[in-house]
Phi, psi and omega in degrees: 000139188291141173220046184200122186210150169254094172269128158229141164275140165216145144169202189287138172298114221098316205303356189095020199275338194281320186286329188302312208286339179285342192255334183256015173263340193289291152021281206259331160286320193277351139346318192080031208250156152291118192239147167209113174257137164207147208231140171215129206233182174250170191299357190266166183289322159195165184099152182084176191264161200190129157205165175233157194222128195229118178242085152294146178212155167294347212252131154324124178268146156265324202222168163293014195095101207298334146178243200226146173259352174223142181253159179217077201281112184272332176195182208308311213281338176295329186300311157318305199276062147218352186261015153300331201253332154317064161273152173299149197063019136302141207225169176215116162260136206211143159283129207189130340285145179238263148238000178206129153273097185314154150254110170318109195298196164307135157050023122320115165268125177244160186216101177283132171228141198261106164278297207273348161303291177337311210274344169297324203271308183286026177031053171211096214252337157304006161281356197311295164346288234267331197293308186303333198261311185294323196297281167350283221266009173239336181279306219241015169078027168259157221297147198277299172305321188272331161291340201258012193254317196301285155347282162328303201267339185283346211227357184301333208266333194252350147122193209250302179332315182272357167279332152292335174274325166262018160278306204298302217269343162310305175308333185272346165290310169294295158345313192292291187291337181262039170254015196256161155234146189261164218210340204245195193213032192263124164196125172312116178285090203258012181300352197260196170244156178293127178224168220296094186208154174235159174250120186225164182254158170328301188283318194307288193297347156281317175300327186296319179321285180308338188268331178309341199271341216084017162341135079353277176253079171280109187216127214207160172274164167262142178185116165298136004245067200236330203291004183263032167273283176298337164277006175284268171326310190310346180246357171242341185270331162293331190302340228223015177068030163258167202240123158268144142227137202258110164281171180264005132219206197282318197305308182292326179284005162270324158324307193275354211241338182289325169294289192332294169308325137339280203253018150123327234243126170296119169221163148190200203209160162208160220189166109355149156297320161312293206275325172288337188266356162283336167293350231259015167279306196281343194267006150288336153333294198305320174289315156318242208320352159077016190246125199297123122249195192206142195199146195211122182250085147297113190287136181229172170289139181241170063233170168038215218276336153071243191232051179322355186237007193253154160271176180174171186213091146236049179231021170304279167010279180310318180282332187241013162214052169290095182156168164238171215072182178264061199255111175276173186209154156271149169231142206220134171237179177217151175261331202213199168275287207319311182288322195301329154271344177303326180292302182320296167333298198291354174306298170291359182269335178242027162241358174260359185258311172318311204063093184168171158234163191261118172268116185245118193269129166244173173217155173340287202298302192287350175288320188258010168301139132300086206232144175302163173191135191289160196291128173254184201261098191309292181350327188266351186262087149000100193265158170230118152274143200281154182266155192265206196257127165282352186067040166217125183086174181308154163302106170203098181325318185253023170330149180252101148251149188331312176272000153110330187271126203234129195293154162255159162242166217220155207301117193114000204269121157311074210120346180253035167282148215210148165248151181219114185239172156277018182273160167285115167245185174240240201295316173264044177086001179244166177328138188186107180226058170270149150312325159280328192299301212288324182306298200293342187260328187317263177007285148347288146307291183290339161288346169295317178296025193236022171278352192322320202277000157310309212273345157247136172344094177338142199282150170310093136339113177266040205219183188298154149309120176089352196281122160297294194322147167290136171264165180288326183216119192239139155273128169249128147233196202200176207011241219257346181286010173247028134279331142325333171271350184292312179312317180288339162312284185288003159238018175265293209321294166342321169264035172083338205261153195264128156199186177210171194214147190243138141234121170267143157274307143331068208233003163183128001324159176236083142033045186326286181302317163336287176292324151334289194278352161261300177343314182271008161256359192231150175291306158239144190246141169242125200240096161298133153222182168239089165198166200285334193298311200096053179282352159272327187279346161317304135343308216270340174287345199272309205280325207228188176266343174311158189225050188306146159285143179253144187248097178266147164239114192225095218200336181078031178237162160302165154275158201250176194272002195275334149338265190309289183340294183308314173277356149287316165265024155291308171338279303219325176261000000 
């Protein structure tokens, strides 16, 4: 029995492909089983192609897969975009009769099911889905009970008729495949037990981060694929007397989140590469004025308005010298759901000790990913607070102290008023455009950072505990792409090739010695991104002695690891 299985949902945006592929990682979670999902739809409101991938396992996933052992096709155009990927031992469940009749490629297991007949006949033809989720769940063995606990718990809110009109064509689904004879050998390995894990998206889990960090304040533009962060918080941050607010563009809400900060209060916003790059004033503020925030850039394809519903990680560039003047910033990237909260936390924890702000890069593909993740222990995550004022002695907010960090005081503090602008000022806040001043405040801003790469974690080593040796080959990667390179890491080896994986978190200030002592264990460096520049290796040739090759990808999809396999042995040969 396979016990690494693919499912992809394909068809028209409506039909329900988002929701099928969502009841059966839920499913397949409450299983105990391991989930990676990734999903993609179009920028339109409904209408156009859309799927969803579902990859399980008993065995930790890092990526969605190099592509599917199952199609699960509602109609011709899903079938058309997929049938590159329709190899022998690949199996297609397809509507029949639909709007297409396939041609079954060679060693294709095909399963016809009247999805869209069924669901006419119970005179409910927006069931077609559920007609489909059932048939799915007897060829390929996901767990039965839990789908219908799933079902049941998604449509209960829409009143009990419609939990029985997609309960019945869930059943009516089940009817169908078991009149198949099944031919493949593909089944969700459901033998275990449910264990202490929640399933969340990319974006779900930067919202949990920040409320775990002490959000406050949240205030954001709506903007793909960012806005289901703030619809995340927006349902958790009132319990607890903290503020959402949807402002009406990018400009205001870094505005607002900056005001937060201002008067005490942990905030930050999240946004897009269009809404970071309408930030890049304030958040030259945010660096003049010293005021801690989190901005969170999920990245989509670009330039200008671009691929909005697609990934890419081309917004390094932007995050780390966007803006004009010398206005610094921290930059932060996540490899997974489990890290966007660890990351998240750790964002606020170094824009409230630094006082600046921090940007932390997510992308398309991992905001609307899914993944199991053990439940976590808000408790356990170590919080940092900005340091405050002692009331003693005169007040002077931007006082030059030795680490470069000057206490705040929060608006009403007896002795502390302060003014906090973008003008240059000098210790105490006021207008000051001498030369030495200005040098001196630079000096200042930028010398606090540069304890930065203490406080976060060393970028990662992929390689043997204790291994010295030269490798044949080292990948360094970032965001979501070093779950694909964890994977490729682990089938090169299985063939014998010496290699190791870099992942920095850390990518500006950039961990400079880090990056030094894995170079020098590896022979040739290979740096995969998805952006058309190379925009890390770009950095890391500026910054460091390394020469990596860069492998850019642009395409508005991830990279899968049998990529990266093939271009390591290409090097190599």
């Amino acid at each position: 029995m396979k016990k690494d299985l693919t499912i992809r949902v394909a068809g028209e945006g409506g039909e329900g492909v988002i929701s099928t592929g969502d009841m059966i990682t839920q499913a397949c979670a409450r299983a105990g089983l391991e989930v990676y999902t990734s999903k993609t739809f179009p920028a339109e409101i409904k209408g156009g192609y859309a799927r969803y991938q579902v990859r399980t396992s008993r065995q930790k996933l890092t990526n969605p897969g190099d592509g599917f052992d199952v199609l699960c096709a509602f109609n011709g155009e899903a079938f058309e975009m997929s049938r590159h990927r329709l190899v022998a031992g690949t199996v297609l469940v397809y509507d029949c009769p639909g709007d297409f009749t396939p041609e079954i490629p060679a060693g294709v297991v095909a399963y016809p099911v009247p999805m869209s007949e069924a669901a006419k006949e119970m005179r409910n033809p927006r069931a077609k889905n559920m007609v489909a989720l059932g048939a799915l769940s007897v060829l390929f063995n996901i767990p039965e009970n839990s789908l219908r606990e799933v079902i049941v718990t998604k449509f209960k809110r829409k009143g009990e008729e419609i939990v029985q009109g997609n309960l019945t064509a869930f059943e009516k689904g089940r009817e169908l495949a078991a009149t198949l004879i099944k031919t493949d050998g593909y089944l969700v390995d459901a033998s275990g037990t449910a264990k202490d894990v929640i399933v969340l998206s990319g974006n779900q889990a930067v919202g949990l981060g920040a409320l775990i960090a002490g959000v406050d304040v949240f205030s954001a533009y709506p903007i793909t694929p960012a806005t289901e962060i703030a619809n995340y918080v927006s349902r958790h941050l009132p319990k607890r007397g903290g503020t959402l607010i949807q402002a009406e563009d990018e400009i205001a809400s870094i505005s607002q989140v900056l005001g937060a900060s201002y008067a005490g209060k942990k905030s930050m916003t999240a946004t897009s590469g269009p809404g970071l790059a309408l930030m890049g004033e304030m958040l030259g503020m945010a660096f003049m004025s010293e005021l801690p925030c989190v901005v969170v850039d999920v990245q989509r394809g670009g330039p200008s308005t671009g691929l909005p519903t697609k990934h890419e990680q081309s917004d390094l560039f932007l995050a780390i010298h966007g803006g004009h003047g010398d206005a610094g910033r921290i930059v932060l990237s996540v490899e997974d759901v489990e890290d966007c909260i660890a990351m998240t936390v750790t964002a606020f924890n170094l824009a409230e000790k630094y006082q600046c702000p921090v940007i932390l890069l997510s992308d398309g593909s991992l905001a609307f990913s899914t993944q199991t993740v053990p439940t976590p222990n808000p408790d356990s995550f170590p919080l940092v607070n900005r340091e405050r004022w002692n009331g003693e002695g005169t007040y002077h907010r931007y006082a030059l102290t030795a680490s470069g960090i000057s206490p705040m005081a929060d608006p009403g503090t007896p002795g502390g008023a302060h003014i906090a602008t973008g003008i240059e000022h000098g210790e105490n806040g006021q207008p000051c455009y001498t030369p030495v001043n200005h040098e001196a405040m630079q000096a200042k801003r930028f010398g606090k950072l540069k304890t930065v790469i203490a406080d976060v974690a060393p970028a990662e080593v992929d390689g043997e505990v204790g291994d010295k040796n030269t490798s044949d080959i080292g990948i360094i990667a970032w965001g979501s792409t070093i779950g694909v390179v964890r994977e490729a890491i682990t089938r090169l080896r299985a063939e014998g090739i010496r290699v190791k994986g870099f992942y920095p978190k850390l990518l500006h200030p950039l961990p400079v010695s880090q990056f030094e002592a894995f170079g020098a264990t590896c022979s040739r460096l290979l740096l995969p991104e998805v952006n058309f520049q190379g925009q890390l290796a770009h950095f890391v040739r500026a910054e460091t002695s390394l020469r990596p090759t860069s492998f850019p990808l642009c395409g508005g999809l991830p990279f899968t690891p049998a990529m990266i396999v093939n271009r390591v042995k290409e090097m190599l040969s």
